[in-house]
N, C-alpha and C positions, 0 to 999 in steps of 0.2 A: 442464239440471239437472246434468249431471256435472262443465261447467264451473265452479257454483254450491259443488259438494262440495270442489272440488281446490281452490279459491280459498280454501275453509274450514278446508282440511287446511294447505295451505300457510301460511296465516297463523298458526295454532296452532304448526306447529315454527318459525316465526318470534321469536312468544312464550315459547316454550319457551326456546328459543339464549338471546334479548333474560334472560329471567329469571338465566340460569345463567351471565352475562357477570355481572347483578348479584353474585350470590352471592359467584362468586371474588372480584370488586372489595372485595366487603364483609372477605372473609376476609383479603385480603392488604394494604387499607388500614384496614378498619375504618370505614368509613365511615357507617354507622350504628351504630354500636356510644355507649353512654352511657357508657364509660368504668368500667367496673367491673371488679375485677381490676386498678386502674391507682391509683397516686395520681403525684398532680403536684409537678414541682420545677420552681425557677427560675436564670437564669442571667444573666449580663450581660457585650455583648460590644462592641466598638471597631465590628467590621463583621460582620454576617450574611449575606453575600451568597451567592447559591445555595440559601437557607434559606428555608423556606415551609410554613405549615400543613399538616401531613401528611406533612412529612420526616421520614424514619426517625429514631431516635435506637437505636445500635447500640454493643453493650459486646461485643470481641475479635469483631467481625464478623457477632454474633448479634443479630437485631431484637429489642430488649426493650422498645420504647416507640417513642412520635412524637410530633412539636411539636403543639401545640395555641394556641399564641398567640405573636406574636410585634409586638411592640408598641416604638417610639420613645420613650423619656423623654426629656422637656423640659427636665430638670434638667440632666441626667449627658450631654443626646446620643449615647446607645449604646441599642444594640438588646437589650430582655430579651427573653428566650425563657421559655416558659414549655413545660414537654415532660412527659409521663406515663412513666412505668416501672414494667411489671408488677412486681403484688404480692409475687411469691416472689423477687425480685430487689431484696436489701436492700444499699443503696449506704452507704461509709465516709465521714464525714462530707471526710475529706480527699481525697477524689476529683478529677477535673479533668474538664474540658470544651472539646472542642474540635472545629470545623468543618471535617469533610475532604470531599478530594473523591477520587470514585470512579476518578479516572482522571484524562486529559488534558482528555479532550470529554468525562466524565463527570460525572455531578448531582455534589451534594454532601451530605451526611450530616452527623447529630451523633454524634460519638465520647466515650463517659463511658467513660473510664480510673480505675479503682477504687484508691481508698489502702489502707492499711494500719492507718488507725484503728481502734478498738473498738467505737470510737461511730459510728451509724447515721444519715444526713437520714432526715425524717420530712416527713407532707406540707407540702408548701408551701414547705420550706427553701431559703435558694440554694446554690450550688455558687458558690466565689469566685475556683477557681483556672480560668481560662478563656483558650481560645485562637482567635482570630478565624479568620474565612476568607483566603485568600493568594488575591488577585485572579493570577489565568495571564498575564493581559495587561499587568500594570503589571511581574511578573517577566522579561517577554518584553521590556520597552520597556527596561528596567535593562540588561537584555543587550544589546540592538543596540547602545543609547548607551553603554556599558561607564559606567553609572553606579553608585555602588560603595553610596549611599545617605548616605555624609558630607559636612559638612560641614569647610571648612577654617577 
């Protein structure tokens, strides 16, 4: 019988941990969350790489949003993003967009650097002025082969 109790104890702060692993997840990605408090903009880029539903999208190093789609056109062959930004963070239409990374070996992030317009995107708008991601290894391969990137 006491065996019976401690196997029921224990499995309870198991559930307990297992719930409260959810929670944070949820608070720091959002991951159930419907999006409210959020409207969505879009973007179009050369190359996304590092970029993945649920990448942050970050203004002066502050999270204020995350991708939420990121999809091929057949037309253009460039990668749109489609990214939410809280509500009280109202972006100048001449803002810019661009994919950094956190470091050497670190992920990569979307960076909205804000203009100085008067005028505001609204949902759904895109942002035009855009800067893809810089692949580490093709910058790495330019340097061994001291290749400079022109042509003669």
């Amino acid at each position: 019988m006491a065996n019976s109790v401690t196997e029921t104890l224990l499995g309870a702060g198991v559930l307990l941990v297992a719930g409260g692993f959810l929670f944070v997840a949820n608070q720091s990605a959002d991951l159930f969350g419907d999006g409210d408090g959020r409207y969505a903009l879009r973007a179009s880029f050369t190359s996304a790489e590092g970029v993945s539903v649920g990448t942050d999208v970050r203004m002066a190093g502050v999270k204020i949003g995350s991708v939420t789609g990121l999809n091929l056109n057949p037309d253009t062959y460039r990668a749109d993003l489609v990214f939410t930004v809280d509500d009280g963070i109202m972006v100048p239409d001449d803002s810019d967009v661009k994919i950094a990374s956190e470091g050497l070996l670190g992920g990569s992030y979307v960076e909205l650097t804000p203009g100085g317009s008067e005028f505001m995107l609204a949902e759904g708008d895109e942002i035009l002025l855009t800067q893809s991601s810089v692949s580490f290894l093709n910058l790495m391969m330019r340097f061994v082969t001291n290749d400079t990137g022109e042509t003669e």
